[in-house]
C-alpha positions as CSV (number, residue, x, y, z in Angstrom):
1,X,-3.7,20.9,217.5
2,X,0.0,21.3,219.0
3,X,2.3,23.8,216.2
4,X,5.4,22.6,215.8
5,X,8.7,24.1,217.0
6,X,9.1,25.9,213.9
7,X,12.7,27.5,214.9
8,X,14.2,24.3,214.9
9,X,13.8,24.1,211.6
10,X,14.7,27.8,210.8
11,X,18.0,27.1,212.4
12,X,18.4,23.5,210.6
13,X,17.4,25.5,207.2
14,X,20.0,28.3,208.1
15,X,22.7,25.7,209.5
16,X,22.4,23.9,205.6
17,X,23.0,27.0,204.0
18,X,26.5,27.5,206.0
19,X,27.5,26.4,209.8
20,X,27.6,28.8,212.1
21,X,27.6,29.4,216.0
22,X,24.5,30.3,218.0
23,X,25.8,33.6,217.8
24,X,26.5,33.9,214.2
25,X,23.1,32.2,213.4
26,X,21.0,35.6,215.5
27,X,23.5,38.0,213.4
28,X,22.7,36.5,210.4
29,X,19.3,35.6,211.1
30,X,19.0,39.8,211.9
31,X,21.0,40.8,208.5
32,X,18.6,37.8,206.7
33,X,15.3,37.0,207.5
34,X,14.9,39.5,210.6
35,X,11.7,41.5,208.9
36,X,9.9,37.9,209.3
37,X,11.8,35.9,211.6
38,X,13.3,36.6,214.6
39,X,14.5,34.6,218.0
40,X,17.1,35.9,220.9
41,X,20.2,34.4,221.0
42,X,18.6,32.6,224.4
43,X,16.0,30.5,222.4
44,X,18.3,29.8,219.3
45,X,21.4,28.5,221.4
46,X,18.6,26.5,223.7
47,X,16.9,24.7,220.2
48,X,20.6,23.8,219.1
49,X,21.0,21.8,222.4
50,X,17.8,20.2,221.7
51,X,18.6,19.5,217.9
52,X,22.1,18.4,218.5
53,X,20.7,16.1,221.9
54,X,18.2,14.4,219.1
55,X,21.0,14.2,216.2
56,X,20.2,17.1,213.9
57,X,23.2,18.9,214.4
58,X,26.7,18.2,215.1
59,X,29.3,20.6,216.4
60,X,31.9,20.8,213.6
61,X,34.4,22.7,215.0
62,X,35.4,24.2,218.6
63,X,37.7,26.9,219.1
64,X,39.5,28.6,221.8
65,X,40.1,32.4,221.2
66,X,39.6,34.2,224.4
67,X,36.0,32.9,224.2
68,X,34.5,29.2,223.8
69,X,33.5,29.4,220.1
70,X,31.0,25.9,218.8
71,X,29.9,26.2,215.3
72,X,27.5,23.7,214.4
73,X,26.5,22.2,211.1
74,X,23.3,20.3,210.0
75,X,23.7,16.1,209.8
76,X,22.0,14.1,207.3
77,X,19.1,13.6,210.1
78,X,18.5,17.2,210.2
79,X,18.5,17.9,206.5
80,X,15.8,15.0,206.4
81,X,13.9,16.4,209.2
82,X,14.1,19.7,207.3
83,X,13.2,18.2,204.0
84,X,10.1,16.6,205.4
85,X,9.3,20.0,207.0
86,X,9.3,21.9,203.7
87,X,7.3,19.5,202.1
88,X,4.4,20.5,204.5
89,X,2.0,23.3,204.2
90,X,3.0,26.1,206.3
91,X,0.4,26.3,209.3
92,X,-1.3,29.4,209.4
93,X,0.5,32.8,210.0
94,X,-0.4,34.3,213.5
95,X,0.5,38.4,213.7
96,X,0.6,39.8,216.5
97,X,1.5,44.0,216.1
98,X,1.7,45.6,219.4
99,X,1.4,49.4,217.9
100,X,-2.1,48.2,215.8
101,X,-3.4,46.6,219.6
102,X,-2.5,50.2,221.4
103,X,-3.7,51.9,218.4
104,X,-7.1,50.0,218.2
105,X,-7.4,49.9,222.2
106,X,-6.6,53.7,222.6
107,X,-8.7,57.0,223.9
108,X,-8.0,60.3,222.3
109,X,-6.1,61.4,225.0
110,X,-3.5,58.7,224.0
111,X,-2.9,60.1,220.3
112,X,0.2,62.4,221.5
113,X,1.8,59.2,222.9
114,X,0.4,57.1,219.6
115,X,2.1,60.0,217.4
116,X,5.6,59.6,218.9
117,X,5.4,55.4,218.4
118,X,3.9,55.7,214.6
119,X,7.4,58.2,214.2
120,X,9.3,55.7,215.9
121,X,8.2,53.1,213.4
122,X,8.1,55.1,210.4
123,X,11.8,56.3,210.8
124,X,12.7,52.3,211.8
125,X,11.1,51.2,209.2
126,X,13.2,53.5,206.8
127,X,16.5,52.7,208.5
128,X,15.4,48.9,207.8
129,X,14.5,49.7,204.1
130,X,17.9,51.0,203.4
131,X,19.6,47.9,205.1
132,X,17.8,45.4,202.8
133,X,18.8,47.9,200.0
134,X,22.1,46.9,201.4
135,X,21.1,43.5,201.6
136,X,20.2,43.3,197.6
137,X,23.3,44.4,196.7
138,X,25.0,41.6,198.6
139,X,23.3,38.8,196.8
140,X,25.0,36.5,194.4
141,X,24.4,37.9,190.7
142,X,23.2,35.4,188.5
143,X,20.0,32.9,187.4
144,X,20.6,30.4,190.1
145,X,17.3,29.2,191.9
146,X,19.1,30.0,195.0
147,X,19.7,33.9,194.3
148,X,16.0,34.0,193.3
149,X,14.2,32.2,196.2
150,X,16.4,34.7,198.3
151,X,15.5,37.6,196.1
152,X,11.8,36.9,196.6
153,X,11.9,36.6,200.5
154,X,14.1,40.2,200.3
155,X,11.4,41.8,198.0
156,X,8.9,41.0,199.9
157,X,10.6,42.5,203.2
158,X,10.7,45.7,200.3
159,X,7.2,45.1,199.5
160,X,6.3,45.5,203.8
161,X,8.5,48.2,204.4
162,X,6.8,50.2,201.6
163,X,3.3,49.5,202.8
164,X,4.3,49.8,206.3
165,X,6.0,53.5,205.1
166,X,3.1,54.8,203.3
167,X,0.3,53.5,206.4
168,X,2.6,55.1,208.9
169,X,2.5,58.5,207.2
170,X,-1.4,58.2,206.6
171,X,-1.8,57.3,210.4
172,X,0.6,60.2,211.2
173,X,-1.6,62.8,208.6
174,X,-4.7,61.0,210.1
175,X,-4.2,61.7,213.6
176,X,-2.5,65.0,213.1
177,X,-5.7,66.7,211.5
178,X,-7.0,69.2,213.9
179,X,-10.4,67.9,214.9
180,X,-13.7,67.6,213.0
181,X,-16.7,67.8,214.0
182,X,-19.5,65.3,212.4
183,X,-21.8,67.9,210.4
184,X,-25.5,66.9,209.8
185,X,-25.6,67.9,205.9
């Protein structure tokens, strides 16, 4: 079975909630929703062609200030296209960790190089902590079911970091230990 073009709806979902260029929407896609989504400004600005060439978005206003600047907003197609979208199941999650694939395809003579990546990723993955923590503080105070359904995709980018934090530093205590021998007790 095909999967859908699931970005085209990430930018029609992202597009609802404000208009934006193709560059704004890969800035705020990083600030946003980068832990569990993330295109290059090359695939976003080539879906918009494609959504605004079927209808789903229109260009709602072009300015000229030194650079070209089209910022796009969702039409009523695309917010029924979207619609229908979130009424489906989501299709099953597919992961794909490059550091777990070295790590589970490595010899021992790779565990100084391993070492250096699972310290790169540790200290990222505590630079990215504190910009959610950023992030949290941003979001509209209140009850609204907005603020919450945001709050929930934000602590679970928390929830990641954490476990991602605490693996990294068992991998790193792991692979650190000098050694052992298997004893035949």
């Amino acid at each position: 079975m095909k999967r859908i073009n699931t970005t085209h709806f990430a930018i029609l979902g992202l597009l609802r909630i404000k208009p934006m260029s193709a560059y704004e929407l890969v800035k705020f896609s990083k600030e946003s929703i980068g832990l569990f989504w993330n295109e290059s400004y090359g695939h976003i600005h080539k879906s918009i062609k494609q959504l605004e060439a079927e209808g789903s978005v229109s260009v709602v206003e072009e300015a000229e200030t030194g650079r070209r600047k089209i910022v796009y907003g969702i039409t009523g197609q695309g917010c029924d296209q979207l619609d229908a979208w979130l009424a489906q199941k989501p299709e099953e999650s597919v992961m794909r960790n490059e550091l777990l694939m070295k790590i589970f395809v490595s010899e021992e003579r790779h565990i100084p190089q391993l070492v250096a990546f699972l310290e790169e990723e540790l200290e990222a993955s505590r630079q990215y902590a504190a910009i959610l923590a950023g992030i949290k503080g941003s979001v509209p105070g209140g009850e609204s079911k907005q603020a919450q359904l945001w709050l929930l995709t934000l602590d679970y980018g928390e929830r990641y970091l954490r476990m991602t934090i605490e693996w990294c530093q068992h991998a790193l205590e792991t692979l650190n230990q000098p050694h052992r021998g298997r004893t035949n007790d």
